[in-house]
C-alpha positions in Angstrom: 37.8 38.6 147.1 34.6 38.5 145.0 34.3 38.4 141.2 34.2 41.0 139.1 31.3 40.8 136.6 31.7 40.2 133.0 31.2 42.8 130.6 32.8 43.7 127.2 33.9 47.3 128.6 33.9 49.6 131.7 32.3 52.6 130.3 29.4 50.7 128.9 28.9 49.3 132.9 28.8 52.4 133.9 26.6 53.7 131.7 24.2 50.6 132.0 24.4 51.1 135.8 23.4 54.7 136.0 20.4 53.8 133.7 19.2 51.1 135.5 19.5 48.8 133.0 21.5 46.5 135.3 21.4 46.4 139.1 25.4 45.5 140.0 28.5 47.5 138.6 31.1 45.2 137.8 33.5 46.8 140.6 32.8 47.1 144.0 33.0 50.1 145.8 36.0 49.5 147.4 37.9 49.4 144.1 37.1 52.5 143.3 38.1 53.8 147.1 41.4 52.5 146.1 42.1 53.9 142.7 41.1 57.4 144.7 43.3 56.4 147.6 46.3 55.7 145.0 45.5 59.1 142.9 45.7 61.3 145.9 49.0 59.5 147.3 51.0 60.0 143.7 49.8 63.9 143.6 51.0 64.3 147.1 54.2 62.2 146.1 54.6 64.6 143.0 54.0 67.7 145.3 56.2 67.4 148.1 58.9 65.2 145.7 58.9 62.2 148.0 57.5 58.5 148.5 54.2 58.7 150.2 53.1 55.8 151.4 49.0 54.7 151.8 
């Protein structure tokens, strides 16, 4: 697993990163697939009042 980049908040990255101002977000990709992955799985959970696994 790599490294995640040093900065003093997430927002501020992301804001950095969409202006250019730096040329690697602190998170990879892949994080972000996961939070999504995780989101989707607890609204179906919620939905159909069950464990869904993912």
């Amino acid at each position: 697993m790599e490294e995640l980049l040093t900065t003093t908040n997430p927002d501020e990255n992301f804001v950095d990163l969409v202006l250019g101002r730096i040329d690697t977000p602190a998170a990879a990709a892949e994080s972000g697939y996961q939070v999504a992955r995780l989101t989707e799985a607890a609204w179906e959970s919620n939905a159909k009042r069950q464990w869904i696994a993912f």
